[in-house]
C-alpha positions as CSV (number, residue, x, y, z in Angstrom):
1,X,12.4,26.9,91.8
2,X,13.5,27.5,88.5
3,X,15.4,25.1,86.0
4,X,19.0,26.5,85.4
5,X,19.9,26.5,81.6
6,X,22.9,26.3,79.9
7,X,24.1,27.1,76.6
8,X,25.6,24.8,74.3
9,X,27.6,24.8,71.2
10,X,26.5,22.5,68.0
11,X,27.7,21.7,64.7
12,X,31.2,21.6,65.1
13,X,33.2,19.4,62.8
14,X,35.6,16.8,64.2
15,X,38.9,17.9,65.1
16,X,37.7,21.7,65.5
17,X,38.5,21.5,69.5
18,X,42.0,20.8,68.7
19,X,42.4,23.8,66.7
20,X,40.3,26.1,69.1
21,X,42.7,24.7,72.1
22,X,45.7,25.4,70.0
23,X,44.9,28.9,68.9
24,X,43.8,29.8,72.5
25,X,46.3,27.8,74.2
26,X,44.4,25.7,76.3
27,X,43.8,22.1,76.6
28,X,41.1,20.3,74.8
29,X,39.1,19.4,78.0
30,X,38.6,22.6,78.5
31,X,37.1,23.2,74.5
32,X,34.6,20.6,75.4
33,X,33.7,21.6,78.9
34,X,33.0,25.2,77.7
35,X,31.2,24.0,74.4
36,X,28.8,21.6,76.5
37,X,28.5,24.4,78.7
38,X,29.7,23.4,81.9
39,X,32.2,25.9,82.5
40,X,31.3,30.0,83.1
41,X,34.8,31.4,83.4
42,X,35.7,34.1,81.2
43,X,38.1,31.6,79.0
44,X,35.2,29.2,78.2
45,X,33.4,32.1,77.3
46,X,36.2,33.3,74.8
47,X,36.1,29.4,73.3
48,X,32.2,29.4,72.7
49,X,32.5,33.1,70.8
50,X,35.9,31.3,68.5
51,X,33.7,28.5,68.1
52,X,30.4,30.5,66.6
53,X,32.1,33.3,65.1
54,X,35.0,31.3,63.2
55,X,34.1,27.3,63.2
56,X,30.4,27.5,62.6
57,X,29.2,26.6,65.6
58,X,25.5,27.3,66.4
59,X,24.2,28.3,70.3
60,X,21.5,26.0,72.0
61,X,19.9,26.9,75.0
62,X,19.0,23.1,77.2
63,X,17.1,23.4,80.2
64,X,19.7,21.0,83.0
């Protein structure tokens, strides 16, 4: 059986969630969930592309 990985979001600076939730209209639980990688939907999937294309943010692949 294979370990599942996820994919991760690093190097944000503080306060950064707020401003992605704002601009995409969502709550801030649901900037860190997607960040940390424990949501797939195709929301989270917008957040994590805001957060690497516009904030900085670098992708990390962990094994779970």
């Amino acid at each position: 059986m294979g370990k599942e990985k996820r994919i991760i979001i690093v190097g944000l600076t503080v306060g950064t969630g707020k401003e992605i939730a704002k601009a995409l209209g969502c709550c801030t639980k649901m900037v860190s969930l997607a960040v940390q990688g424990r949501k797939r939907t195709p929301l989270a999937k917008k957040i994590r592309h805001v957060a690497i294309q516009q904030y900085g943010g670098v992708e990390v692949e962990v094994s779970k």
